[in-house]
mmCIF file of the N, C-alpha and C atoms, coordinates in Angstrom:
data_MODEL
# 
_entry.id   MODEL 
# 
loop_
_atom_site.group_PDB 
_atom_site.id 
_atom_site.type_symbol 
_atom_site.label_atom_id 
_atom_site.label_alt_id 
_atom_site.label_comp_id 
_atom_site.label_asym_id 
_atom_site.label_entity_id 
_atom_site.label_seq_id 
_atom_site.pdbx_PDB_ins_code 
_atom_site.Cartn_x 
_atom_site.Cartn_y 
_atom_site.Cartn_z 
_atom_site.occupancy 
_atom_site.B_iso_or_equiv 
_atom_site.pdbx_formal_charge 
_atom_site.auth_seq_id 
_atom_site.auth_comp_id 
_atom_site.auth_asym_id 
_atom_site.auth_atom_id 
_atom_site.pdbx_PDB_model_num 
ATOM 1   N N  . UNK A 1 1  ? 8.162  12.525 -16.883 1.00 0.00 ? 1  UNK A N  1 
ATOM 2   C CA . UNK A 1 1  ? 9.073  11.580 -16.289 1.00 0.00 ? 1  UNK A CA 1 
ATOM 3   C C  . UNK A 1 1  ? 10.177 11.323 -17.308 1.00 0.00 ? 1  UNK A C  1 
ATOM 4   N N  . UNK A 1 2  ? 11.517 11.121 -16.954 1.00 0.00 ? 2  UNK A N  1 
ATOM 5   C CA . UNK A 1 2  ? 12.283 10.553 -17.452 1.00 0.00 ? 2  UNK A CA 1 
ATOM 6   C C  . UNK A 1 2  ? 12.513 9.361  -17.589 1.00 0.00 ? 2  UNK A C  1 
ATOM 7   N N  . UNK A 1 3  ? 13.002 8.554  -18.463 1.00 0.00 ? 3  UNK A N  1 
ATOM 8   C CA . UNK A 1 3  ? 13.612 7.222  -18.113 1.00 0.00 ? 3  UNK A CA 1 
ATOM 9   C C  . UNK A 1 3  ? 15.067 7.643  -19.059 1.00 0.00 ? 3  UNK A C  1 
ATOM 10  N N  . UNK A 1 4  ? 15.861 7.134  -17.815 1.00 0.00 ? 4  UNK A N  1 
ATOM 11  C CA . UNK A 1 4  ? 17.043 7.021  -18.887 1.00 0.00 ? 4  UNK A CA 1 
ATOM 12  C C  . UNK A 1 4  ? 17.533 5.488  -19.052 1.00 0.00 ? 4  UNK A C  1 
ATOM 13  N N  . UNK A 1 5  ? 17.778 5.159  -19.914 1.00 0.00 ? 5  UNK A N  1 
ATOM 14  C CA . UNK A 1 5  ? 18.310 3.372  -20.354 1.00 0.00 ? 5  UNK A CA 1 
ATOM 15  C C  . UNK A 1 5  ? 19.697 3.276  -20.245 1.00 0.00 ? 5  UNK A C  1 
ATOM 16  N N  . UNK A 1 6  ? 19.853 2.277  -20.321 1.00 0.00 ? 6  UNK A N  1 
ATOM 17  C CA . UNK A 1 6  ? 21.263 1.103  -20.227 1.00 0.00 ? 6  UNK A CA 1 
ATOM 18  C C  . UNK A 1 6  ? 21.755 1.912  -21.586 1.00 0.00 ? 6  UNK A C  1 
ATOM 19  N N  . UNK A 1 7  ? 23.291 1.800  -21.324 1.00 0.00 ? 7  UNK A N  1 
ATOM 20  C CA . UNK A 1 7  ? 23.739 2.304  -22.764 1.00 0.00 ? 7  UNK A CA 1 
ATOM 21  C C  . UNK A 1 7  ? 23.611 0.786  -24.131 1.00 0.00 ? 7  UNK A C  1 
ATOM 22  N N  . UNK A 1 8  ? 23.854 -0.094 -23.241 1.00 0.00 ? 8  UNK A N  1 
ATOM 23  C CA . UNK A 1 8  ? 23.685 -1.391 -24.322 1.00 0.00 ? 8  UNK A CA 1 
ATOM 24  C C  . UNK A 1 8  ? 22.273 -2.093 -24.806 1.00 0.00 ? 8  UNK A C  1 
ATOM 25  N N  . UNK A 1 9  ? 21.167 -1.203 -24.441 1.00 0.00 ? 9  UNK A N  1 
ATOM 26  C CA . UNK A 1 9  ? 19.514 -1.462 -24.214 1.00 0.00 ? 9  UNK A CA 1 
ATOM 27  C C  . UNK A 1 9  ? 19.517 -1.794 -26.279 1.00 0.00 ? 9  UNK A C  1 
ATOM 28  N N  . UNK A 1 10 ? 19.250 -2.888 -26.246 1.00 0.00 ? 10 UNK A N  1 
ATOM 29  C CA . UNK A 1 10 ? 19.043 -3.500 -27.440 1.00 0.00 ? 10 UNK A CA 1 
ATOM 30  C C  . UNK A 1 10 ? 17.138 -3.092 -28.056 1.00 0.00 ? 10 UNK A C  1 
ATOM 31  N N  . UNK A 1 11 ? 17.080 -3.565 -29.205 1.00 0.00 ? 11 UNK A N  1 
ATOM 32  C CA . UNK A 1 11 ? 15.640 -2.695 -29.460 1.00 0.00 ? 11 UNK A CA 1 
ATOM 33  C C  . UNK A 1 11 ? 14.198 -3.157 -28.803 1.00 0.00 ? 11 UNK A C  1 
ATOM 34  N N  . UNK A 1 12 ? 14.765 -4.916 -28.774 1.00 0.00 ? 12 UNK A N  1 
ATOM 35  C CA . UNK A 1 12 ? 13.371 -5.222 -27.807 1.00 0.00 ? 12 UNK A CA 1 
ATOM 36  C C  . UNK A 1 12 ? 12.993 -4.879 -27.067 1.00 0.00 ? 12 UNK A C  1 
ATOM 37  N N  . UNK A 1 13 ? 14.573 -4.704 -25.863 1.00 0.00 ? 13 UNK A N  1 
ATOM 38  C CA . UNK A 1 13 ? 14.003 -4.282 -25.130 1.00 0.00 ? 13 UNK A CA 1 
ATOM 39  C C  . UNK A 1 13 ? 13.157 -2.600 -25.097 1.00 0.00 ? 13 UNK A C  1 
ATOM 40  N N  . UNK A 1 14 ? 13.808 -1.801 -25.824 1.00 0.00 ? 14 UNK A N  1 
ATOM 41  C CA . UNK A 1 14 ? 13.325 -0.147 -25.873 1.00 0.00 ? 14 UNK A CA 1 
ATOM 42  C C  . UNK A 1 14 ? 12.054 -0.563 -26.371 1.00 0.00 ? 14 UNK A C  1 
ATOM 43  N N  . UNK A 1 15 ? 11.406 -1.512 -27.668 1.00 0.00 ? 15 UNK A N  1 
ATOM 44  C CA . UNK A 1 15 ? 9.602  -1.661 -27.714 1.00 0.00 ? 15 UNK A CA 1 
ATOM 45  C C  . UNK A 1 15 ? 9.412  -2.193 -26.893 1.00 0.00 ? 15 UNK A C  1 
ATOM 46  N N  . UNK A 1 16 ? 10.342 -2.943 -25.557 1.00 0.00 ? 16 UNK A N  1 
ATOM 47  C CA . UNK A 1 16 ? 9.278  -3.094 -24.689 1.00 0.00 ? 16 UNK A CA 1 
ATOM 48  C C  . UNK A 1 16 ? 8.952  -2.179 -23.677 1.00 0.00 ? 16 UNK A C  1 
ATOM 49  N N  . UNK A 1 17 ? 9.852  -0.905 -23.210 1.00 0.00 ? 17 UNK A N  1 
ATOM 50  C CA . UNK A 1 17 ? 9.620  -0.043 -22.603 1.00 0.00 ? 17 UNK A CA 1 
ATOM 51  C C  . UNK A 1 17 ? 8.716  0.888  -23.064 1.00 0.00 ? 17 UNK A C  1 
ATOM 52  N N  . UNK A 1 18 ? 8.983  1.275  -24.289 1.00 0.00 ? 18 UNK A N  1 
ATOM 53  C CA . UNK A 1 18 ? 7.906  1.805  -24.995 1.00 0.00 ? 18 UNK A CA 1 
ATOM 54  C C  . UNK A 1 18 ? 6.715  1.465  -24.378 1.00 0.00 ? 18 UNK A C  1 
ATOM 55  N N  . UNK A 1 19 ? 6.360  0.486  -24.618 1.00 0.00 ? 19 UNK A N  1 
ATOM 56  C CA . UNK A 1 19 ? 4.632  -0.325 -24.842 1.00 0.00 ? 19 UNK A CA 1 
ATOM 57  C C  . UNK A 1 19 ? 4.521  -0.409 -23.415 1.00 0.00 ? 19 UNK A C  1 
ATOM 58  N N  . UNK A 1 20 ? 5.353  -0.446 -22.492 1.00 0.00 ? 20 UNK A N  1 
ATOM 59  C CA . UNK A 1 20 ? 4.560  -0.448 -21.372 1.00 0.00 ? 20 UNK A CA 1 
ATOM 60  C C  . UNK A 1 20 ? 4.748  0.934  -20.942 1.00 0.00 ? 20 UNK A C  1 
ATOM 61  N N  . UNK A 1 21 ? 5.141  2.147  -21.189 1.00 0.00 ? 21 UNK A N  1 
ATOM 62  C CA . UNK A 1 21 ? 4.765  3.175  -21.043 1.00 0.00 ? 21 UNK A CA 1 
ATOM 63  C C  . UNK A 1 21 ? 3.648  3.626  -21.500 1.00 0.00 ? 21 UNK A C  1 
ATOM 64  N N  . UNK A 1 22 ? 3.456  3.354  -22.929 1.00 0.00 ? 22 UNK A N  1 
ATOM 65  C CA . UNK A 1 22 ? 2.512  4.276  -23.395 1.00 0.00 ? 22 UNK A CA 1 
ATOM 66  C C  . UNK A 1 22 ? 0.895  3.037  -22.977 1.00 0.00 ? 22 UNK A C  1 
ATOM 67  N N  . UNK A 1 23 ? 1.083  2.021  -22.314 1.00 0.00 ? 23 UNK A N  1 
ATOM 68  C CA . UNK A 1 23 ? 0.017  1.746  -21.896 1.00 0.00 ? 23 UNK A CA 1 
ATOM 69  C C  . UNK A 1 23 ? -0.308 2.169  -20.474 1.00 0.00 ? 23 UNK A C  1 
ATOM 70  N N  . UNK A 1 24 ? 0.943  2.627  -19.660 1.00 0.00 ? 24 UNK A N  1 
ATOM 71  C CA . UNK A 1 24 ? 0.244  3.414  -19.004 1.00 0.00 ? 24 UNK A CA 1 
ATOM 72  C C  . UNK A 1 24 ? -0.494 4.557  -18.631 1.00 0.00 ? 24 UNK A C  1 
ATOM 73  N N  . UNK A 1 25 ? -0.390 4.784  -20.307 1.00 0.00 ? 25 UNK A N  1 
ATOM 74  C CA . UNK A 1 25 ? -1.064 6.332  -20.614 1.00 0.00 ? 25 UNK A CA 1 
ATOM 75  C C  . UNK A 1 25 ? -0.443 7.543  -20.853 1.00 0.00 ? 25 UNK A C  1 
ATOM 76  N N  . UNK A 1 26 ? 1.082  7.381  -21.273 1.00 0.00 ? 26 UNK A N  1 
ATOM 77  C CA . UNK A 1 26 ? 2.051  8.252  -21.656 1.00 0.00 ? 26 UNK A CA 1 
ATOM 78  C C  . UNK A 1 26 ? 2.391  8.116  -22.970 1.00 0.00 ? 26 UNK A C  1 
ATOM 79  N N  . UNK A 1 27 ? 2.715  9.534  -23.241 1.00 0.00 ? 27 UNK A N  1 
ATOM 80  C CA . UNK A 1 27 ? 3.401  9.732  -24.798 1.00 0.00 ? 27 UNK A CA 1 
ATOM 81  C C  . UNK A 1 27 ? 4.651  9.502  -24.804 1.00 0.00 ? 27 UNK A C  1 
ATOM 82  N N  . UNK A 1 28 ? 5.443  9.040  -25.220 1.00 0.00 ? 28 UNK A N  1 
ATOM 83  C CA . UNK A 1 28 ? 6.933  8.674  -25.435 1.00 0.00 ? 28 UNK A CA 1 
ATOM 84  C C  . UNK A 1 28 ? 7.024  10.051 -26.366 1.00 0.00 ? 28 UNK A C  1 
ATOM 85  N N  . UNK A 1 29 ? 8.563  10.787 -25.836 1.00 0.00 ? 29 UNK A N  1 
ATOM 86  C CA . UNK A 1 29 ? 9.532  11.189 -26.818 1.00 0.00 ? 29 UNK A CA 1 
ATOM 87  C C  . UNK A 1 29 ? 11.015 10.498 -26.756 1.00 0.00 ? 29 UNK A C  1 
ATOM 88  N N  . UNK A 1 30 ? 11.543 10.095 -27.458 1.00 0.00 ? 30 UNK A N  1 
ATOM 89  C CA . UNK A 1 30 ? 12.792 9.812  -27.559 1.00 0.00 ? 30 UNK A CA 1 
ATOM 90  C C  . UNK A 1 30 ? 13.767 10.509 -28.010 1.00 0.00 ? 30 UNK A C  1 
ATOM 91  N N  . UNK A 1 31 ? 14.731 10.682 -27.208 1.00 0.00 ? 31 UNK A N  1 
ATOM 92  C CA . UNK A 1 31 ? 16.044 10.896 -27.578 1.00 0.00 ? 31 UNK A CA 1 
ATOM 93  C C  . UNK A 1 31 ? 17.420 10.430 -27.424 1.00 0.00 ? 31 UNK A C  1 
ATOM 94  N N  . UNK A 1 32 ? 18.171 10.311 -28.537 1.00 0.00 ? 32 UNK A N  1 
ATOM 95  C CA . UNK A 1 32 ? 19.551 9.670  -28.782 1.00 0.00 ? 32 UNK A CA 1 
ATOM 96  C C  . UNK A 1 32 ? 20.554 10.314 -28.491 1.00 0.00 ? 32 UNK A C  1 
ATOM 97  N N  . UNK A 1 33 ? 21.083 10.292 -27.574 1.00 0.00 ? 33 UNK A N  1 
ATOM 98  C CA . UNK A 1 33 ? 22.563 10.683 -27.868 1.00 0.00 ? 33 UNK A CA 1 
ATOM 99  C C  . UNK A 1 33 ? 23.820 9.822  -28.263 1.00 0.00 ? 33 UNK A C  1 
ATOM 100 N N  . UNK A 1 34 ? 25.096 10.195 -28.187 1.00 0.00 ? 34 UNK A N  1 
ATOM 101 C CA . UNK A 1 34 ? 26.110 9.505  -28.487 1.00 0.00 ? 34 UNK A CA 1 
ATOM 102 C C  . UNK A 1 34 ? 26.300 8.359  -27.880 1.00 0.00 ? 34 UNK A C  1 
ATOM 103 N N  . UNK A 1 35 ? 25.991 8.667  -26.132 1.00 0.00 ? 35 UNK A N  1 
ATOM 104 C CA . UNK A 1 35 ? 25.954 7.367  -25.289 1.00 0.00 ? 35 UNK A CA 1 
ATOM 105 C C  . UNK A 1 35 ? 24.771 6.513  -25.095 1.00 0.00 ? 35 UNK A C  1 
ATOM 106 N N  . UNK A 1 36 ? 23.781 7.372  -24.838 1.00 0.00 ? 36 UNK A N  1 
ATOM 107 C CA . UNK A 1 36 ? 22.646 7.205  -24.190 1.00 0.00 ? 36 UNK A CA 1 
ATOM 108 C C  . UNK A 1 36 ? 21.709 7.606  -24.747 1.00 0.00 ? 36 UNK A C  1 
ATOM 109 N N  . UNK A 1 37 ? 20.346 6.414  -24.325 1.00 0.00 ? 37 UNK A N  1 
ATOM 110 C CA . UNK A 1 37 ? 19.516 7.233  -24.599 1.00 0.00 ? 37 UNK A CA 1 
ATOM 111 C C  . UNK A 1 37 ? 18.416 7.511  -23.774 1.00 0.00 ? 37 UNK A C  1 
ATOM 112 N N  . UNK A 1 38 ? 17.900 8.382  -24.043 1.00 0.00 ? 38 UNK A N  1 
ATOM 113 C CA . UNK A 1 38 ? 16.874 8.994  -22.606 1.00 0.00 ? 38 UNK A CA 1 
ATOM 114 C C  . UNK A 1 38 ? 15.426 9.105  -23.454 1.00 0.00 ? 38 UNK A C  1 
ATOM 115 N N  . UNK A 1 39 ? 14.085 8.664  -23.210 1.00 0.00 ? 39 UNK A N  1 
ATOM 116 C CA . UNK A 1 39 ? 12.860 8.887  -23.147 1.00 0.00 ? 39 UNK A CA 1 
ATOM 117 C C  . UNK A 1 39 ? 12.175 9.756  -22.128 1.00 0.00 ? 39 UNK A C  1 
ATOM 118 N N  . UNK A 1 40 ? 11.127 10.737 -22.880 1.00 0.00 ? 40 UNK A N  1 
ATOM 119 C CA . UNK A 1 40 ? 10.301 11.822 -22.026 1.00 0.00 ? 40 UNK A CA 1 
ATOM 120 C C  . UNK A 1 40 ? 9.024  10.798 -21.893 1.00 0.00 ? 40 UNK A C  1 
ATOM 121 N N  . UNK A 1 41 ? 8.660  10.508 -21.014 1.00 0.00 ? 41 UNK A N  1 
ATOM 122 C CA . UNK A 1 41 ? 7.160  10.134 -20.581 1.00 0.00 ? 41 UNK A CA 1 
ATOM 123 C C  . UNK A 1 41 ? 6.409  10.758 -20.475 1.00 0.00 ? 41 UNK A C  1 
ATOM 124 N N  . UNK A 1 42 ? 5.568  11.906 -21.560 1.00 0.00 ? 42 UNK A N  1 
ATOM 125 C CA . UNK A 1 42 ? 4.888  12.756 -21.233 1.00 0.00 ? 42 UNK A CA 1 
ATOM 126 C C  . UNK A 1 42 ? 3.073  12.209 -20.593 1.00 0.00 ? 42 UNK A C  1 
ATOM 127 N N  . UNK A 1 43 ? 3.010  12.893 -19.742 1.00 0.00 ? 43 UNK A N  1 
ATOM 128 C CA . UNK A 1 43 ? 1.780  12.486 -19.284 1.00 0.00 ? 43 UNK A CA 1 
ATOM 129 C C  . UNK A 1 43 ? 1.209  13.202 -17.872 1.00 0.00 ? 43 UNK A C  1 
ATOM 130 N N  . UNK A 1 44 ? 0.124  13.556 -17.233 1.00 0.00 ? 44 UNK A N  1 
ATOM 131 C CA . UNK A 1 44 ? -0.190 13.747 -16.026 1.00 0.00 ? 44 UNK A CA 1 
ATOM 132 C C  . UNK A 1 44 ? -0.363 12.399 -14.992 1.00 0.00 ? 44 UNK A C  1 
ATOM 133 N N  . UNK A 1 45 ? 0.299  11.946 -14.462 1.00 0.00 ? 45 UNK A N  1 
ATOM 134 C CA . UNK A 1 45 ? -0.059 10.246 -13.898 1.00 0.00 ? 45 UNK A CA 1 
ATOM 135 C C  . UNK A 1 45 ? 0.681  10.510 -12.391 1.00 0.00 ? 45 UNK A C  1 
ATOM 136 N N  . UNK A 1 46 ? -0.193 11.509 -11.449 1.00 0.00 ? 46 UNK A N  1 
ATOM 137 C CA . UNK A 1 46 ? 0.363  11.932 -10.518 1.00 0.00 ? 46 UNK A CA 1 
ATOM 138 C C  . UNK A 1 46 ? 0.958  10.596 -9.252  1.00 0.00 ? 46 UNK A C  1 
ATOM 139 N N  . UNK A 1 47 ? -0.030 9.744  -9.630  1.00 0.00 ? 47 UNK A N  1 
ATOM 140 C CA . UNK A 1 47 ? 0.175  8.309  -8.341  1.00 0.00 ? 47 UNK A CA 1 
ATOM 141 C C  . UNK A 1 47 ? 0.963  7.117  -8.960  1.00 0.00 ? 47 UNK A C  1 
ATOM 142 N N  . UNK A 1 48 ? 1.494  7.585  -10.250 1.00 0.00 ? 48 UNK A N  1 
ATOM 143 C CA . UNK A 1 48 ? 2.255  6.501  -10.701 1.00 0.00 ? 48 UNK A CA 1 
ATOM 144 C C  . UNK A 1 48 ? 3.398  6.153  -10.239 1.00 0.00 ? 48 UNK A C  1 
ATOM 145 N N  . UNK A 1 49 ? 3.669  4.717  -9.409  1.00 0.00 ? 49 UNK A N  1 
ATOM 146 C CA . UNK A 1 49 ? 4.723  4.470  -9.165  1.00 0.00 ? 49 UNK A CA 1 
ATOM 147 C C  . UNK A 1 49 ? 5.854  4.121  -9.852  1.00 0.00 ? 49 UNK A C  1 
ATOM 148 N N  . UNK A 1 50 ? 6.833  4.520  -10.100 1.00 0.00 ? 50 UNK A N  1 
ATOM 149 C CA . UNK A 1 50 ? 8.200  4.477  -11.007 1.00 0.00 ? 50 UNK A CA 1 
ATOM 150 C C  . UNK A 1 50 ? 8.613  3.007  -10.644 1.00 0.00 ? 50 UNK A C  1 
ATOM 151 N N  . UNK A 1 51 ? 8.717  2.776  -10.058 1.00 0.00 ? 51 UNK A N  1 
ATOM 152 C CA . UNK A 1 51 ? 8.858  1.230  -9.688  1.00 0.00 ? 51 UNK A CA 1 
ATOM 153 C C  . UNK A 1 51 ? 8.816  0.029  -10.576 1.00 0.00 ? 51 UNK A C  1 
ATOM 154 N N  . UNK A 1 52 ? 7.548  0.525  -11.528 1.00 0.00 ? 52 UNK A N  1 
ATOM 155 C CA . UNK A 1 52 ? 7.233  -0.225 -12.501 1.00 0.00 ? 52 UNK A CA 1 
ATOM 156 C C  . UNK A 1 52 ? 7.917  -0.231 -13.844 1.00 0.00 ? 52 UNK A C  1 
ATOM 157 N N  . UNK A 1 53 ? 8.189  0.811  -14.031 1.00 0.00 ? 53 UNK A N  1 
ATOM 158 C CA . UNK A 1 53 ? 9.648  1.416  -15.147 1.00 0.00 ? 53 UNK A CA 1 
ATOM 159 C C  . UNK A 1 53 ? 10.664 0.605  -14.739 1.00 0.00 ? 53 UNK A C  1 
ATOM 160 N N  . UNK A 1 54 ? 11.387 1.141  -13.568 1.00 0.00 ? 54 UNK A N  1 
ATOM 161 C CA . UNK A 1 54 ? 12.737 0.657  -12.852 1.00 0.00 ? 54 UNK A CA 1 
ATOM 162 C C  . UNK A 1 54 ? 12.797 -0.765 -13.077 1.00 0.00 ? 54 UNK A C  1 
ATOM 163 N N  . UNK A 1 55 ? 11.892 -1.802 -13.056 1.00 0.00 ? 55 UNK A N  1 
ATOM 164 C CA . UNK A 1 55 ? 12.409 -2.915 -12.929 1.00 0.00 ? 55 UNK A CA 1 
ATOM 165 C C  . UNK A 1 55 ? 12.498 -3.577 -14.534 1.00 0.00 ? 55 UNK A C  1 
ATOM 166 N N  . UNK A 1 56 ? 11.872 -2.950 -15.214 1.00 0.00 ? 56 UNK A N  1 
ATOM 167 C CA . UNK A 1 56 ? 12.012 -3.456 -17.027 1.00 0.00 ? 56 UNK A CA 1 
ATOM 168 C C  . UNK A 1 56 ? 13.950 -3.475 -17.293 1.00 0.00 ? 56 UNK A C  1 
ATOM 169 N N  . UNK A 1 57 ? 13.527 -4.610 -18.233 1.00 0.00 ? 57 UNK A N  1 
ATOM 170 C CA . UNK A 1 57 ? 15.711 -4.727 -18.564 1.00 0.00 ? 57 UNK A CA 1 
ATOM 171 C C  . UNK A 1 57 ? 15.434 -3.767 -19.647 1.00 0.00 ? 57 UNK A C  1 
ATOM 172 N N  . UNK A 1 58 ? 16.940 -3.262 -19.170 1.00 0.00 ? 58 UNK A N  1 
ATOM 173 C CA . UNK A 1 58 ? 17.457 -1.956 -20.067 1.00 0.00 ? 58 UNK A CA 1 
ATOM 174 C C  . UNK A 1 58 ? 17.335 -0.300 -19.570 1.00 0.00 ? 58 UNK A C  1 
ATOM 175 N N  . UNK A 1 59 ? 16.901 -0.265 -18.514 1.00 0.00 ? 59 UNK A N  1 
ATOM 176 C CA . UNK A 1 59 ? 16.175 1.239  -17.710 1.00 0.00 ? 59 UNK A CA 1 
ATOM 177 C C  . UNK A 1 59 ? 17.163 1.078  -16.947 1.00 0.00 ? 59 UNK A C  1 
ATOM 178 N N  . UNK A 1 60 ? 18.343 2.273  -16.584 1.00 0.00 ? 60 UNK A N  1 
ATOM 179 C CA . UNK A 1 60 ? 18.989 2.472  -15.772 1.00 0.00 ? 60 UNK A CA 1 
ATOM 180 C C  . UNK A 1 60 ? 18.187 3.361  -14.485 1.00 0.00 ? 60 UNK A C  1 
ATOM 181 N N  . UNK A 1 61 ? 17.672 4.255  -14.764 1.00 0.00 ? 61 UNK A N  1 
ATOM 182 C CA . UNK A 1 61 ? 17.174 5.361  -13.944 1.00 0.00 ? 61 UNK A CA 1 
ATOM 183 C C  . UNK A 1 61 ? 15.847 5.687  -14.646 1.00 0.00 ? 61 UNK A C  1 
ATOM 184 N N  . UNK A 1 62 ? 14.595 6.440  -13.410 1.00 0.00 ? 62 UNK A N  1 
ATOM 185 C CA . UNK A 1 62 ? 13.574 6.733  -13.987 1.00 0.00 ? 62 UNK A CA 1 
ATOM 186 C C  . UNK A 1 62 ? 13.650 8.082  -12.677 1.00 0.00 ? 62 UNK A C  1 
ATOM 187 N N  . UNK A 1 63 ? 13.035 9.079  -12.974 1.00 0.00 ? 63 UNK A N  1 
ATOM 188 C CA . UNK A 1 63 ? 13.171 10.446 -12.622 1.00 0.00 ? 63 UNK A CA 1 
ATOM 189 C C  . UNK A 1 63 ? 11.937 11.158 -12.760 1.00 0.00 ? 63 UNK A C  1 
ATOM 190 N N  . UNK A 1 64 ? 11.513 11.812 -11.733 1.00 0.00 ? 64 UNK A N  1 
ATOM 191 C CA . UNK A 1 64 ? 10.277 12.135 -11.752 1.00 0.00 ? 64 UNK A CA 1 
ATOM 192 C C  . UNK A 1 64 ? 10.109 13.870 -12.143 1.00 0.00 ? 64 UNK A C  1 
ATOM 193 N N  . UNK A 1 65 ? 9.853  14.185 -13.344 1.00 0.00 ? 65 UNK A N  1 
ATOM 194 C CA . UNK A 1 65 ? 9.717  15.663 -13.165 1.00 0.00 ? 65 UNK A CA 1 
ATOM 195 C C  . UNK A 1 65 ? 8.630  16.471 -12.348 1.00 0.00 ? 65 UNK A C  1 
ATOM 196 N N  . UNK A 1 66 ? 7.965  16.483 -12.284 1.00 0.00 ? 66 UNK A N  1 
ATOM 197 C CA . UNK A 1 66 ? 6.704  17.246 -11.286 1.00 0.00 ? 66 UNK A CA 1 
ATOM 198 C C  . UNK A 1 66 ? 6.588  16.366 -10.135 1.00 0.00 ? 66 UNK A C  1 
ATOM 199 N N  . UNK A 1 67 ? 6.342  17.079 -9.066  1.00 0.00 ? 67 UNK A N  1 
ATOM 200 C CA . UNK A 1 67 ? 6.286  16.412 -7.873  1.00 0.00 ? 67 UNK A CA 1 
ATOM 201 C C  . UNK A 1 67 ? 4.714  15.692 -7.627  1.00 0.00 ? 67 UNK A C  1 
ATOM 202 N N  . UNK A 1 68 ? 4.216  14.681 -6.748  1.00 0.00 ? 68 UNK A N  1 
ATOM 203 C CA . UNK A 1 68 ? 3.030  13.916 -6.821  1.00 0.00 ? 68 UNK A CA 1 
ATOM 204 C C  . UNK A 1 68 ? 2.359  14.911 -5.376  1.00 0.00 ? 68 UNK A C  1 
ATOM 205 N N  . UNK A 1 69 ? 0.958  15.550 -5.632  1.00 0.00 ? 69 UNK A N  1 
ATOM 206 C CA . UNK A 1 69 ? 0.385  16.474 -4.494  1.00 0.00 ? 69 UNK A CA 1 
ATOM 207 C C  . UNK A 1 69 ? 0.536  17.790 -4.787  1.00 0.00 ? 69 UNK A C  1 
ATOM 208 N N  . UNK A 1 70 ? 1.480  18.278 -5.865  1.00 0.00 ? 70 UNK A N  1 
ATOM 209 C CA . UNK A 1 70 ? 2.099  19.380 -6.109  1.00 0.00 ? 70 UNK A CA 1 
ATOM 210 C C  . UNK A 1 70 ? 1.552  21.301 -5.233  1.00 0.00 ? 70 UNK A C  1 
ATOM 211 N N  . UNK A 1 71 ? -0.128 20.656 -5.210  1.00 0.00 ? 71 UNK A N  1 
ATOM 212 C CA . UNK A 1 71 ? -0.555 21.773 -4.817  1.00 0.00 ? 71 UNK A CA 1 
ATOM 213 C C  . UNK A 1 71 ? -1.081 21.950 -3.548  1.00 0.00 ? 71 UNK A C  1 
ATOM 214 N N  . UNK A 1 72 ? -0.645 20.707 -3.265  1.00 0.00 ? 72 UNK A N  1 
ATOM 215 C CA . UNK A 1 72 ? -0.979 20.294 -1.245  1.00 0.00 ? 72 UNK A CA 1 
ATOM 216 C C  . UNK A 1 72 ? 0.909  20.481 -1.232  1.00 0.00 ? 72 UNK A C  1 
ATOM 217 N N  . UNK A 1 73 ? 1.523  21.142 -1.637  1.00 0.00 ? 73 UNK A N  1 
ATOM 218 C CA . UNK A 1 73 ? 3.211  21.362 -1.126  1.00 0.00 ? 73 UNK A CA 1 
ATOM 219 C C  . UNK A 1 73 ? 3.868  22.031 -0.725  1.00 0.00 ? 73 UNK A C  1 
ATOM 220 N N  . UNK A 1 74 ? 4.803  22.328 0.443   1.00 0.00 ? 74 UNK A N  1 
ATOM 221 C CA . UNK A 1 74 ? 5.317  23.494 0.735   1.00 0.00 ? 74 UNK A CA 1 
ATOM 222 C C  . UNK A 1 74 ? 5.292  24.181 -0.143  1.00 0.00 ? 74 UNK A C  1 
ATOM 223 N N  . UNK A 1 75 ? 6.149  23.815 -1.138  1.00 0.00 ? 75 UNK A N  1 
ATOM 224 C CA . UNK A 1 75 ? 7.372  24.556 -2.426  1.00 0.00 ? 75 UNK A CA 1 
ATOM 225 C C  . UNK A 1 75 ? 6.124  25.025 -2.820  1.00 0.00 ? 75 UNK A C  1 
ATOM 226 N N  . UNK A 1 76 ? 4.876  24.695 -3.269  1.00 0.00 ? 76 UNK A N  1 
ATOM 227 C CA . UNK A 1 76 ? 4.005  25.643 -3.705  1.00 0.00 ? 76 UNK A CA 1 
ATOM 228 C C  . UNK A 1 76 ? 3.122  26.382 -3.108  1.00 0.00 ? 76 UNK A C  1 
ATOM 229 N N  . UNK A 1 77 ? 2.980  26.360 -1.774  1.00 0.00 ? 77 UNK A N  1 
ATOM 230 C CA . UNK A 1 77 ? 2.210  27.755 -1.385  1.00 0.00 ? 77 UNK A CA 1 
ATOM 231 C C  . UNK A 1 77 ? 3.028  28.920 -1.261  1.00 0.00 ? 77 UNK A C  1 
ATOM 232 N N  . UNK A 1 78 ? 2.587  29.997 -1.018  1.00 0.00 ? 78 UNK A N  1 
ATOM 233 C CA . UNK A 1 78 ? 3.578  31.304 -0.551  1.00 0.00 ? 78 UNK A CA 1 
ATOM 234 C C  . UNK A 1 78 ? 3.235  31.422 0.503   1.00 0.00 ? 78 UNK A C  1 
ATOM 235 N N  . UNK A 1 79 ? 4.356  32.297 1.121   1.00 0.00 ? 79 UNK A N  1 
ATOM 236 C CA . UNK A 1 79 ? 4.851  32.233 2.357   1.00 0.00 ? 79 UNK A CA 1 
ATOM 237 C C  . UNK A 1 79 ? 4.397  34.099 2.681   1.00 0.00 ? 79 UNK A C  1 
# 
């Protein structure tokens, strides 16, 4: 999962995104850029609702990389 933050996300708030990520059982990677900064949520947490990210201050966007069911999915059976 992604989260990308507020460009003005001050540090409390980022330990507090932190800490409630990685208590939901994800590894944080972080990265900085010039504007922004974006965190990897690494983890398998197929029923996790993003919802819970989205509403923390400082999280602009949260983005789901792998889809939830992945192997009950069109896109993954063959045709």
């Amino acid at each position: 999962m992604i989260v990308v933050l507020e460009k003005n996300v001050n540090d409390k708030q980022l330990e507090n995104i932190i800490k409630h990520l990685e208590d939901f059982g994800f590894a944080i990677h972080k990265s900085a850029g010039e504007e922004r900064m974006i965190l990897g949520a690494i983890g398998v947490q197929p029923n996790f609702d993003t919802r819970k990210i989205k509403i923390l201050d400082g999280v602009e966007e949260v983005y789901r990389i792998t889809e939830p069911f992945k192997l009950a999915s069109r896109s993954f059976k063959k045709r």
